[in-house]
N, CA, C and O atoms as a printed pandas DataFrame, in Angstrom:
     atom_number atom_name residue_name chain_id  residue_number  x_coord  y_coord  z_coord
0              1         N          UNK        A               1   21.463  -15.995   47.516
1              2        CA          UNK        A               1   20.347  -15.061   47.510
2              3         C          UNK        A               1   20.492  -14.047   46.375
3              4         O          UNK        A               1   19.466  -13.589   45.873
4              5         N          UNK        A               2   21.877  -13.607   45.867
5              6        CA          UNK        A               2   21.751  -12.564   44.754
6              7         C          UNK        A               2   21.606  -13.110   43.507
7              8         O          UNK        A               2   21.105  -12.462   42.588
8              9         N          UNK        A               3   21.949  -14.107   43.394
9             10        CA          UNK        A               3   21.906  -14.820   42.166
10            11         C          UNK        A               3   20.403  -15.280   42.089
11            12         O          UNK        A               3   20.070  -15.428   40.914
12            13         N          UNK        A               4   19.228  -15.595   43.131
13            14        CA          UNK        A               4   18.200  -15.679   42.606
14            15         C          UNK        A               4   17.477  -14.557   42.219
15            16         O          UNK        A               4   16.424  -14.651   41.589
16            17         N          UNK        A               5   18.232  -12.959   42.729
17            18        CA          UNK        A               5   17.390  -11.815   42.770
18            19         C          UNK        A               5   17.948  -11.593   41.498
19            20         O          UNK        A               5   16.988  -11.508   40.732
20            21         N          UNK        A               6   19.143  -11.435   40.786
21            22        CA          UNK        A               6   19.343  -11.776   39.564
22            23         C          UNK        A               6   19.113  -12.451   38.569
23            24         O          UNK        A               6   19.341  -11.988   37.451
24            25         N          UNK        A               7   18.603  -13.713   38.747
25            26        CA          UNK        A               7   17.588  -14.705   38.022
26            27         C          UNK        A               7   16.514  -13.648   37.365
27            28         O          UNK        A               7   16.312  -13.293   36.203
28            29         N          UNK        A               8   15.875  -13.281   38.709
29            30        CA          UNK        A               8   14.568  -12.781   38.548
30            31         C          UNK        A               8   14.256  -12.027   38.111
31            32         O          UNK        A               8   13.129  -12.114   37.623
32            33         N          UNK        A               9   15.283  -10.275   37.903
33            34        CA          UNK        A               9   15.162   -9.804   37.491
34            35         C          UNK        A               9   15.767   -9.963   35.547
35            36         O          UNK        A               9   15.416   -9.249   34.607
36            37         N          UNK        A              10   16.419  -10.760   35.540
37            38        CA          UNK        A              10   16.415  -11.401   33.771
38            39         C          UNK        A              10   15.421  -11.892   33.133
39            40         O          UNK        A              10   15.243  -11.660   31.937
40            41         N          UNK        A              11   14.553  -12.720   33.927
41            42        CA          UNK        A              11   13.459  -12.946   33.701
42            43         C          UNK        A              11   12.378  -12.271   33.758
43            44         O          UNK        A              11   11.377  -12.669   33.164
44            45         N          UNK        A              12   12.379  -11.050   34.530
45            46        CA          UNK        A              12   11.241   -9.789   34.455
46            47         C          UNK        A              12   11.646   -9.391   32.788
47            48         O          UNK        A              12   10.813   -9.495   31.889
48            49         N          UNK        A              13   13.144   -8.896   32.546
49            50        CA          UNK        A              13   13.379   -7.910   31.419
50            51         C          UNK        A              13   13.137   -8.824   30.282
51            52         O          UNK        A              13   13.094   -8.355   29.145
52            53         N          UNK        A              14   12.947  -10.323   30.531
53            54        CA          UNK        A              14   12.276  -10.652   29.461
54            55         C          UNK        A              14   11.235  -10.791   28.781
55            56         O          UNK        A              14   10.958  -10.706   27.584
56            57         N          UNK        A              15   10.515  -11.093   30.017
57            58        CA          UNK        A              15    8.819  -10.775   29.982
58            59         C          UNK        A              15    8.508   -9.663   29.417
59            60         O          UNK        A              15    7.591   -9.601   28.599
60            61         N          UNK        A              16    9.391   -8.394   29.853
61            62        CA          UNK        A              16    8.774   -7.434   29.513
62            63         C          UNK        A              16    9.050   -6.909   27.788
63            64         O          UNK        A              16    8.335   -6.227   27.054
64            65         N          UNK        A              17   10.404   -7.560   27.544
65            66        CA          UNK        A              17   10.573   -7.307   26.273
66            67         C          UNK        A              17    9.632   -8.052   25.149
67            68         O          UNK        A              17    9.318   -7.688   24.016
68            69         N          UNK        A              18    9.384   -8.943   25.712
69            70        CA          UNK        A              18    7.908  -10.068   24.797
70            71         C          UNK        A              18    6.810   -8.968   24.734
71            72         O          UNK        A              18    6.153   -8.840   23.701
72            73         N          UNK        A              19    6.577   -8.102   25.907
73            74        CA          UNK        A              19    5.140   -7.329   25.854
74            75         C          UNK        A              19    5.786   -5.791   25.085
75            76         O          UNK        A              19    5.294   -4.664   25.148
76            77         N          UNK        A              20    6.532   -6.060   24.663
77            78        CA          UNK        A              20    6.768   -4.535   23.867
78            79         C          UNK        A              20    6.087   -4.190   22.551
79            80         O          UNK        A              20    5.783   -5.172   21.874
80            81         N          UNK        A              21    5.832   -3.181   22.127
81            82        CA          UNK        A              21    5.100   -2.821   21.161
82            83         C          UNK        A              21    6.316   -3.100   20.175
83            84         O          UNK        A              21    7.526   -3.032   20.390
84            85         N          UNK        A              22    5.634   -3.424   19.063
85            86        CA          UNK        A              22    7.074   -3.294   17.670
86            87         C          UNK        A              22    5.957   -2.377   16.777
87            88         O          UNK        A              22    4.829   -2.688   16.392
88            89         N          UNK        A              23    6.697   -1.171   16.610
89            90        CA          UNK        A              23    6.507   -0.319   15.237
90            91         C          UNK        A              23    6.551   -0.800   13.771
91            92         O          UNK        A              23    7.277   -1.702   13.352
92            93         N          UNK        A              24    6.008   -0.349   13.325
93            94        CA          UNK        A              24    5.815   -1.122   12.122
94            95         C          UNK        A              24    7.059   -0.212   10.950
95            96         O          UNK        A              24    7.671   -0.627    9.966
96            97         N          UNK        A              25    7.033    1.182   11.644
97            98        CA          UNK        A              25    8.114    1.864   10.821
98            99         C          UNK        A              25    9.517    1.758   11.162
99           100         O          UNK        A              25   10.506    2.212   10.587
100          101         N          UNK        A              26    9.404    1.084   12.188
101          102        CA          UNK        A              26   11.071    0.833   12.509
102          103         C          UNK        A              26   11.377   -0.404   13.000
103          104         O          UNK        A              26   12.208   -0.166   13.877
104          105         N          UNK        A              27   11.198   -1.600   12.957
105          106        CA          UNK        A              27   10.850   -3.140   13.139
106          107         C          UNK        A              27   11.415   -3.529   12.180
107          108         O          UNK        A              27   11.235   -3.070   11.052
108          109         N          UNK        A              28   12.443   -4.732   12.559
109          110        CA          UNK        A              28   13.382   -5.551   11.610
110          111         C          UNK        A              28   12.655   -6.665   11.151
111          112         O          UNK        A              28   12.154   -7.148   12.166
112          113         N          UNK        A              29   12.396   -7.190   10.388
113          114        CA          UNK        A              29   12.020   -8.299    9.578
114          115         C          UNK        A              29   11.870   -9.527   10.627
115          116         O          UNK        A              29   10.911  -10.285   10.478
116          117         N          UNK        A              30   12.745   -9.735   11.632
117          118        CA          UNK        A              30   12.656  -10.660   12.966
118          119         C          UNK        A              30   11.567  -10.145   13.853
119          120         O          UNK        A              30   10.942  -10.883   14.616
120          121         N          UNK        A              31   11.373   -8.960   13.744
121          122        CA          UNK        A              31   10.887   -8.468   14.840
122          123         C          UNK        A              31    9.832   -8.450   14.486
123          124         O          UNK        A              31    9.021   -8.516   15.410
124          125         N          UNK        A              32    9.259   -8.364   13.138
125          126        CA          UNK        A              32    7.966   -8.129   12.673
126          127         C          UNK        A              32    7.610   -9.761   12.312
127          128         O          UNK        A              32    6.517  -10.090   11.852
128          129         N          UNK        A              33    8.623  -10.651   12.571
129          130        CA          UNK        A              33    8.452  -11.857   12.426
130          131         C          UNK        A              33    7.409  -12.655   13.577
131          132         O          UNK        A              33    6.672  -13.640   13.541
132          133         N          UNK        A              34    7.798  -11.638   14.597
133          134        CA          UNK        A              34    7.520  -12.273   16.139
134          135         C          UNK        A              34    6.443  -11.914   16.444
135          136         O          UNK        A              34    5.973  -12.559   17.381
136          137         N          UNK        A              35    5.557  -10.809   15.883
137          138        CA          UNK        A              35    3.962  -10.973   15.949
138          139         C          UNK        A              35    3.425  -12.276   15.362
139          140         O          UNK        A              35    3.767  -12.983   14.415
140          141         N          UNK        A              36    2.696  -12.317   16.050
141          142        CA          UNK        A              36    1.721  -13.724   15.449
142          143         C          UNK        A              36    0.712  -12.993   14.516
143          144         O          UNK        A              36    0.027  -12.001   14.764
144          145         N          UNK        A              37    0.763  -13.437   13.839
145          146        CA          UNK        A              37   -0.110  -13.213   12.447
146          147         C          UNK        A              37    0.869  -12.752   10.952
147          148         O          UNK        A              37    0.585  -12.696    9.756
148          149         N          UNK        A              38    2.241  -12.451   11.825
149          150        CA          UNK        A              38    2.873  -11.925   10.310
150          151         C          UNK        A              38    4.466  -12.904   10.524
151          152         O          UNK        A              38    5.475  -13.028   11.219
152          153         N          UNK        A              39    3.718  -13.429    9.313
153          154        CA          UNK        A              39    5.207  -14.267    8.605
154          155         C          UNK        A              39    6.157  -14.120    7.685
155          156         O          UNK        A              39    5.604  -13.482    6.789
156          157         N          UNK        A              40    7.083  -14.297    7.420
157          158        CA          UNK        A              40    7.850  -14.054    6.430
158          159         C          UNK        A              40    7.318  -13.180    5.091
159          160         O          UNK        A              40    7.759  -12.089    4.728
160          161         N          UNK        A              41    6.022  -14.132    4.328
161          162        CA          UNK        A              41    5.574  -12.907    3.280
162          163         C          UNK        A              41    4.949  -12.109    3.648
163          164         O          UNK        A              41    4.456  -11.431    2.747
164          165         N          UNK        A              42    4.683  -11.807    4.695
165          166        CA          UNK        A              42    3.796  -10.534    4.985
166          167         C          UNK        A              42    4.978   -9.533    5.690
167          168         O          UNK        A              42    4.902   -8.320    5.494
168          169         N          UNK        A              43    6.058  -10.095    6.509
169          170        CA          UNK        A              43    6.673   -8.885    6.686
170          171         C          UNK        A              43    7.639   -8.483    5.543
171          172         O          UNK        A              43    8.387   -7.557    5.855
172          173         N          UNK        A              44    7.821   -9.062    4.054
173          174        CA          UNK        A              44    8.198   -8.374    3.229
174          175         C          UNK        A              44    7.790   -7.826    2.730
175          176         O          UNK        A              44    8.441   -7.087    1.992
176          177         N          UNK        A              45    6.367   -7.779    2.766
177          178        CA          UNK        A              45    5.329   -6.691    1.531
178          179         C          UNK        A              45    5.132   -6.081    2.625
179          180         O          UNK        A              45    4.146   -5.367    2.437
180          181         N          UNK        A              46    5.776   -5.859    4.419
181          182        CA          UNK        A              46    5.541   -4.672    4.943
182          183         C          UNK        A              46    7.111   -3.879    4.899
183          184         O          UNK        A              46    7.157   -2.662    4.723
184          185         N          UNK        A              47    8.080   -4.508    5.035
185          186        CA          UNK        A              47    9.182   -3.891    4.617
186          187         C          UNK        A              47    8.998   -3.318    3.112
187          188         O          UNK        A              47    8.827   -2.099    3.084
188          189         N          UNK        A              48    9.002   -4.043    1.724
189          190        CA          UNK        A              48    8.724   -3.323    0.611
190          191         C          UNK        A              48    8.181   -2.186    0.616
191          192         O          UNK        A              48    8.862   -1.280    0.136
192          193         N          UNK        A              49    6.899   -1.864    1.107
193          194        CA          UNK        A              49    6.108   -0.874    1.176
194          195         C          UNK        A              49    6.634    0.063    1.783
195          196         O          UNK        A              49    6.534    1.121    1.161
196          197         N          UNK        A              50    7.439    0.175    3.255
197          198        CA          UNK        A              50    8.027    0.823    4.058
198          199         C          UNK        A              50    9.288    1.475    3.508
199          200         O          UNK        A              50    9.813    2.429    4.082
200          201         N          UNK        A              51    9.807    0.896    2.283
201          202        CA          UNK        A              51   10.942    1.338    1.378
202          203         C          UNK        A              51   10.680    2.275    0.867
203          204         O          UNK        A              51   11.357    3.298    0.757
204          205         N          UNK        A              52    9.207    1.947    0.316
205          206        CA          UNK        A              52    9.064    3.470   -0.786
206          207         C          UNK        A              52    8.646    4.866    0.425
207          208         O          UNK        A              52    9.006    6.018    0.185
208          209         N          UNK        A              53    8.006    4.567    1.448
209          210        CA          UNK        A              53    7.900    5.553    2.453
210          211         C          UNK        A              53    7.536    5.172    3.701
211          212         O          UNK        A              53    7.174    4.000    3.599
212          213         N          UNK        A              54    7.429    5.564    4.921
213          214        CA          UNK        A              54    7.314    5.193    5.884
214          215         C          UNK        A              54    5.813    5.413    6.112
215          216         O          UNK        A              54    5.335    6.425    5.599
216          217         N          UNK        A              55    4.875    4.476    6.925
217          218        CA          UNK        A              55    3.635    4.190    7.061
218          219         C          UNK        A              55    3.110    5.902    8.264
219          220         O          UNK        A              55    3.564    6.350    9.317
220          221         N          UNK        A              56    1.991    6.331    7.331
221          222        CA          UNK        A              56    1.588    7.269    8.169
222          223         C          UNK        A              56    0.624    7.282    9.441
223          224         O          UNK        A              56    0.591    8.040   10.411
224          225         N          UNK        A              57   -0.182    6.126    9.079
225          226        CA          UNK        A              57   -1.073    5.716    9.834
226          227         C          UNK        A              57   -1.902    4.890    9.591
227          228         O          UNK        A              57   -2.572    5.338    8.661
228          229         N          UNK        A              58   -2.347    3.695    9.953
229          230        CA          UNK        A              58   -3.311    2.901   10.304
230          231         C          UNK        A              58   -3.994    2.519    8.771
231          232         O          UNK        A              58   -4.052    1.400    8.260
232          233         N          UNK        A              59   -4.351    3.457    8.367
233          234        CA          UNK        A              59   -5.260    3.719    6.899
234          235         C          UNK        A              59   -4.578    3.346    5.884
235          236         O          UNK        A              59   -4.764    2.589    4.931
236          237         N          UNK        A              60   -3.456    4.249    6.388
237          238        CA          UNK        A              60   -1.955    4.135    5.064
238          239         C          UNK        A              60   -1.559    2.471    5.104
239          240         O          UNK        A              60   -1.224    1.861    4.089
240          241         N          UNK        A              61   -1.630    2.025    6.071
241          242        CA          UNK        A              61   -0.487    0.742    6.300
242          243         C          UNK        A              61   -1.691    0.116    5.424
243          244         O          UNK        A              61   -1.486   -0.289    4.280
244          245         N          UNK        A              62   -3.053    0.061    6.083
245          246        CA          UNK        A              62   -4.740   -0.734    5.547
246          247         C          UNK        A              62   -4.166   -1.204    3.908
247          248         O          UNK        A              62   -3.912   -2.305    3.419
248          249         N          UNK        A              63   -4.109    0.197    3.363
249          250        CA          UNK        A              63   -4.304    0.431    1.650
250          251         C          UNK        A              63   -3.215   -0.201    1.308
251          252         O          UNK        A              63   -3.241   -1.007    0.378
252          253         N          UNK        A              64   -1.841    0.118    2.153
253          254        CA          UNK        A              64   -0.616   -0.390    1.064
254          255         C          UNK        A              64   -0.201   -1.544    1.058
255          256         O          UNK        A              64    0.645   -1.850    0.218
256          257         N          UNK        A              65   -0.659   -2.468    1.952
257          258        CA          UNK        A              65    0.044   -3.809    2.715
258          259         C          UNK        A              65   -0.711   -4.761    1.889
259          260         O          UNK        A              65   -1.588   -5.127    2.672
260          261         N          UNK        A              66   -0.934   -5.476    0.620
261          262        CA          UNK        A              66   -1.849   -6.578    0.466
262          263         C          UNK        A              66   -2.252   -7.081    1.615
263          264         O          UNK        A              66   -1.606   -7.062    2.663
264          265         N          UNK        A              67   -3.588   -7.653    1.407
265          266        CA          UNK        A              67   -3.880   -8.582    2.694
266          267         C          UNK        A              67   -3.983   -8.222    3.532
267          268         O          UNK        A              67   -3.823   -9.134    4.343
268          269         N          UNK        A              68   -4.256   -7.008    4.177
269          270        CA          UNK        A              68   -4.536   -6.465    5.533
270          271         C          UNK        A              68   -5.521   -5.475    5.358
271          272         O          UNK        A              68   -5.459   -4.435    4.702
272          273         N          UNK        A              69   -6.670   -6.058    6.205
273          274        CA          UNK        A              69   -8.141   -4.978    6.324
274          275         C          UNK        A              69   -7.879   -4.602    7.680
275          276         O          UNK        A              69   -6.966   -4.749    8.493
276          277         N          UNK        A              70   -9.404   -3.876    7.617
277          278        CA          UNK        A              70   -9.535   -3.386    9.172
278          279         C          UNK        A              70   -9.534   -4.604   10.139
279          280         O          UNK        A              70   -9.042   -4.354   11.239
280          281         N          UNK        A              71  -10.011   -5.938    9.940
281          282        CA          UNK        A              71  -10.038   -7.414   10.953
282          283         C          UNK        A              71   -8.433   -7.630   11.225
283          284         O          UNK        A              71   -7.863   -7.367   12.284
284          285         N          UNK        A              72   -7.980   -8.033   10.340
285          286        CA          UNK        A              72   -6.245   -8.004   10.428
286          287         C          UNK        A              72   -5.615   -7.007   10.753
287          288         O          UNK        A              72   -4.474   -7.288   11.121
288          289         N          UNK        A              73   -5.856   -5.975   10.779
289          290        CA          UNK        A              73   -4.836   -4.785   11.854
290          291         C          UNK        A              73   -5.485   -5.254   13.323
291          292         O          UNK        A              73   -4.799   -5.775   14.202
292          293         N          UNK        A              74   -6.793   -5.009   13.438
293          294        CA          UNK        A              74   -6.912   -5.497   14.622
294          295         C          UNK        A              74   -6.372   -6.225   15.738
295          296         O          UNK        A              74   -6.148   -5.903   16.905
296          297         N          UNK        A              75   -6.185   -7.532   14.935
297          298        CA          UNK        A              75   -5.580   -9.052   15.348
298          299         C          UNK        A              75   -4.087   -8.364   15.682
299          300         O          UNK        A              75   -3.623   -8.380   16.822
300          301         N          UNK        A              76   -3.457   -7.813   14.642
301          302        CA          UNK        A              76   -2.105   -7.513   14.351
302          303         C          UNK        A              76   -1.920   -6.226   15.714
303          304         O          UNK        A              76   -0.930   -6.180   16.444
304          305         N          UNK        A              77   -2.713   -5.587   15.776
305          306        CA          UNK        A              77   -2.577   -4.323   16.847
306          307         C          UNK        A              77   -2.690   -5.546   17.961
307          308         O          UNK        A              77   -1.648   -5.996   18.439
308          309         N          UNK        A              78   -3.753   -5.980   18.293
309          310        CA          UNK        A              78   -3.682   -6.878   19.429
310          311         C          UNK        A              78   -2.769   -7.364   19.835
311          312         O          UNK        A              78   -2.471   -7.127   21.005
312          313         N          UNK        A              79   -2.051   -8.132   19.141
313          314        CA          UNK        A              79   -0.513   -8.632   19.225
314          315         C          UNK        A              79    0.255   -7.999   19.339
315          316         O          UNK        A              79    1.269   -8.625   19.646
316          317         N          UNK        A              80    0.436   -6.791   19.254
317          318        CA          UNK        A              80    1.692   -5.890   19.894
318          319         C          UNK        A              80    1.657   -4.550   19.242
319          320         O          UNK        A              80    1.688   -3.463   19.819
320          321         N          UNK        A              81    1.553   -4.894   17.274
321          322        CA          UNK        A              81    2.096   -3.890   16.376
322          323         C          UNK        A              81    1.371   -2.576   16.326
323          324         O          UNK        A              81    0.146   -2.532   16.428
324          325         N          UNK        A              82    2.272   -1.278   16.137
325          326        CA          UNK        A              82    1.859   -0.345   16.174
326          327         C          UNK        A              82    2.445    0.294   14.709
327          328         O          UNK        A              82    3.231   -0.206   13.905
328          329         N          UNK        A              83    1.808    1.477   14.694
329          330        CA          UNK        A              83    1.996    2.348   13.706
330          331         C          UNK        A              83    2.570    4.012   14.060
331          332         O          UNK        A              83    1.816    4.903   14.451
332          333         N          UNK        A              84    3.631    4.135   13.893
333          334        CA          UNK        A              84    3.696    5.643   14.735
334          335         C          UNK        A              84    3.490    5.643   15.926
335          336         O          UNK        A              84    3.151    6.739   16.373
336          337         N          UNK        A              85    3.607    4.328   17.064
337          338        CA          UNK        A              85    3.340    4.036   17.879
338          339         C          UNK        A              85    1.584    4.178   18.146
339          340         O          UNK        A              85    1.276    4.551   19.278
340          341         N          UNK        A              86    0.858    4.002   17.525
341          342        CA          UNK        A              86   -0.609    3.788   17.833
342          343         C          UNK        A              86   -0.968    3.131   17.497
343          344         O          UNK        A              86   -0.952    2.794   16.313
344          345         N          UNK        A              87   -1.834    2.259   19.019
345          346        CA          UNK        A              87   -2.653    0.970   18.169
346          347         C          UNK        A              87   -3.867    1.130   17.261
347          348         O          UNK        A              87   -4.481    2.191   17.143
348          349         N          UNK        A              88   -4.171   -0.025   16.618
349          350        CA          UNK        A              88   -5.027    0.345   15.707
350          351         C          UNK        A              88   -6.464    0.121   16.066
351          352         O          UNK        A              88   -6.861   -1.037   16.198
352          353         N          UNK        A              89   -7.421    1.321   16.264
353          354        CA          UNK        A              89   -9.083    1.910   16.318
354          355         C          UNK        A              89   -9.741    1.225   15.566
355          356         O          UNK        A              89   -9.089    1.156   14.524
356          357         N          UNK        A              90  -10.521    0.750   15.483
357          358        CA          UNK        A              90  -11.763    0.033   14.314
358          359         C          UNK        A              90  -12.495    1.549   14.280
359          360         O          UNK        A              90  -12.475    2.454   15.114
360          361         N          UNK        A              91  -13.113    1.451   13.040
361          362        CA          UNK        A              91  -13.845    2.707   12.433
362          363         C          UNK        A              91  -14.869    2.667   12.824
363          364         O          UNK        A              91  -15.532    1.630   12.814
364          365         N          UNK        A              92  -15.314    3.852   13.306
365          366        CA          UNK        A              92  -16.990    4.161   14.328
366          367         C          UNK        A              92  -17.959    3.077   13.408
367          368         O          UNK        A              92  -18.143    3.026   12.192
368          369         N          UNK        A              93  -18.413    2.362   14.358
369          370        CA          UNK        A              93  -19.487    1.756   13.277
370          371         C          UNK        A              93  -20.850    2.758   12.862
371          372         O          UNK        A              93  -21.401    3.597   13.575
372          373         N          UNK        A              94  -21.218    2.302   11.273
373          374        CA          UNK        A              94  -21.980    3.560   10.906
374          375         C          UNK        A              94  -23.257    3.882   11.642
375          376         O          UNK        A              94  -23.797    3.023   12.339
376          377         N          UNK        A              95  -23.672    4.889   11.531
377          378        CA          UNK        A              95  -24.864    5.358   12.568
378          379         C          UNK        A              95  -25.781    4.800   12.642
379          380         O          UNK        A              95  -26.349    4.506   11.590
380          381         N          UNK        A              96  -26.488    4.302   14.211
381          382        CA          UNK        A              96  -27.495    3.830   14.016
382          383         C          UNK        A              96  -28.649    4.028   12.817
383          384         O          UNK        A              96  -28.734    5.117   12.250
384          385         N          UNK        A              97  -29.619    2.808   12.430
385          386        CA          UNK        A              97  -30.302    3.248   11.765
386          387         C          UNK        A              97  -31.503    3.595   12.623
387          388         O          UNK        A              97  -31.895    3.200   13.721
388          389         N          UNK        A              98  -32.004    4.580   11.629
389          390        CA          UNK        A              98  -33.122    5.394   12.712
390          391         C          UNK        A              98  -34.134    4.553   12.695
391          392         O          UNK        A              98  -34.556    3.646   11.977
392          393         N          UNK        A              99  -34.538    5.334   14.116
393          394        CA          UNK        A              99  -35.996    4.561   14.885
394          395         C          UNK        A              99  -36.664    4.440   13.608
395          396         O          UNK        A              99  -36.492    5.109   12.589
396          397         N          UNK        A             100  -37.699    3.181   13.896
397          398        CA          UNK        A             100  -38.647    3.190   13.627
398          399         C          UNK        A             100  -39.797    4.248   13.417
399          400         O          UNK        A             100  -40.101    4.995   14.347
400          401         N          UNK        A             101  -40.453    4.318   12.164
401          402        CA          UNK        A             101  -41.197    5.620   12.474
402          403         C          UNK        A             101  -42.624    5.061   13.335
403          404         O          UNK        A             101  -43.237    4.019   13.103
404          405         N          UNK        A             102  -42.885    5.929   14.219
405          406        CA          UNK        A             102  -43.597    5.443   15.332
406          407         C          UNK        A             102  -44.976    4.930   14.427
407          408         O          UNK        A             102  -45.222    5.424   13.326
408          409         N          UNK        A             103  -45.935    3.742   15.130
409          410        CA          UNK        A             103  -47.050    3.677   14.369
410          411         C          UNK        A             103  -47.777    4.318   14.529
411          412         O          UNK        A             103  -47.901    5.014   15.537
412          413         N          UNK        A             104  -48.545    4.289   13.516
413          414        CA          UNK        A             104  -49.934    5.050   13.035
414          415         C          UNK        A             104  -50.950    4.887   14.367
415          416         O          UNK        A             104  -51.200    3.795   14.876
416          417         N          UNK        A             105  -51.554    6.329   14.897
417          418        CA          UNK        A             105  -51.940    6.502   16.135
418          419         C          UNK        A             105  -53.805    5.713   16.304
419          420         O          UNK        A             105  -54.635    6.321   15.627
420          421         N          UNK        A             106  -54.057    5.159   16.678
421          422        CA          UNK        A             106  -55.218    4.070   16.452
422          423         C          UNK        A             106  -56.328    5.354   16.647
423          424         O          UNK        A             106  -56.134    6.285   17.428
424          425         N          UNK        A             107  -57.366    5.229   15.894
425          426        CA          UNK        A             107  -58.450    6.231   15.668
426          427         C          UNK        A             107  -59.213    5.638   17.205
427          428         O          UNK        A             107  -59.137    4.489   17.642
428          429         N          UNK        A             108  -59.920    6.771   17.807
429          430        CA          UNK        A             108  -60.221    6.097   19.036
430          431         C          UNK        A             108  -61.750    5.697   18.164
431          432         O          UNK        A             108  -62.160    6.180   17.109
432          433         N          UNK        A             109  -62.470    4.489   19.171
433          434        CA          UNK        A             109  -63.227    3.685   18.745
434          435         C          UNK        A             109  -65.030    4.546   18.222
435          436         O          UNK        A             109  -65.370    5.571   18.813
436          437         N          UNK        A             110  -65.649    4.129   17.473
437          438        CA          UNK        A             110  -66.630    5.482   16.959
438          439         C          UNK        A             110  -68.027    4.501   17.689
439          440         O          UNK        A             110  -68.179    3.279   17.704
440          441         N          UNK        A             111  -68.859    5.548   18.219
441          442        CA          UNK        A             111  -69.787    5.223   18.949
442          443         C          UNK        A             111  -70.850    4.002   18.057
443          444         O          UNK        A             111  -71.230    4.195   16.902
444          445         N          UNK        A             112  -71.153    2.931   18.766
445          446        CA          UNK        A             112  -72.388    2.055   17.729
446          447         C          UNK        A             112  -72.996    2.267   17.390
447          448         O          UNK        A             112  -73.828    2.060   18.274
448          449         N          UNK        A             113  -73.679    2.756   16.327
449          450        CA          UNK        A             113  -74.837    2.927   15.849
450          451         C          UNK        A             113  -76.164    2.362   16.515
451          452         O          UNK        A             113  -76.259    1.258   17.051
452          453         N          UNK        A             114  -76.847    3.003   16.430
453          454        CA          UNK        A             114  -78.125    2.935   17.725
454          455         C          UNK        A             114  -79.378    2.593   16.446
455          456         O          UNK        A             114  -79.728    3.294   15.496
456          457         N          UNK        A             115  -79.870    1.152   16.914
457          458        CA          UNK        A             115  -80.814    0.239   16.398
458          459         C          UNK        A             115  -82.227    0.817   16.375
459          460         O          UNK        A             115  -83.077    0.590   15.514
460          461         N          UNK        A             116  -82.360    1.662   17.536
461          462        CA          UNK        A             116  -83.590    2.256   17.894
462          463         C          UNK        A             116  -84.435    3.199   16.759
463          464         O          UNK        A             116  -83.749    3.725   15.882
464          465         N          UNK        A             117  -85.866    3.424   16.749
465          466        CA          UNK        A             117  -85.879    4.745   15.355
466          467         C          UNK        A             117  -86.793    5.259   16.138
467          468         O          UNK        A             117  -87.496    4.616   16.919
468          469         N          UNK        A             118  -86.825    6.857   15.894
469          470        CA          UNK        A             118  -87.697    7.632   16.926
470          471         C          UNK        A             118  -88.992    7.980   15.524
471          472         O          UNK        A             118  -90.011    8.624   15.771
């Protein structure tokens, strides 16, 4: 009986270590390996980049990382990765465009002209 409650709980702490967030500023090259979407050349042009300074946010990582827009952080946030520990927001989409300008108000109808002559 302890050895299956021990099983189980090895197998919880693994599960749970699969669902962990990996930082993007402190994530080993394996670790940034293990998101799906980033492979080998992409976690070196995120390590490279991370050399010259550490990622400030979301925007920062956007601009410095070749190859990564706002669709690909997405994907990449989805999958685990964070930034400063925050996942990554898509940008307000821009403001509706305004109503329609209402139509032109219909002239009400003008009486018939009367056939009759006095």
């Amino acid at each position: 009986m302890l050895k299956k409650i021990f099983t189980l709980l090895v197998l919880l702490y693994a599960f749970a270590s699969f669902a962990a967030a990996v930082d993007v500023n402190k994530a080993t090259a394996a670790e940034l390996d293990s998101i799906k979407g980033i492979g080998p050349a992409m976690s070196g042009k995120i390590l490279d980049e991370r050399k010259k300074n550490n990622f400030k946010d979301w925007p920062d990582f956007i601009s410095r990382v070749k190859g990564v827009g706002e669709a690909t952080a997405a994907k990449l946030s989805g999958e685990g990765l964070t930034v400063n520990g925050t996942s990554f927001k898509a940008a307000a989409p821009a403001a509706a465009a305004p109503a329609a300008a209402p139509a032109a108000k219909a002239e009400p109808p003008k009486p018939a002209a009367s056939a009759s002559k006095k």
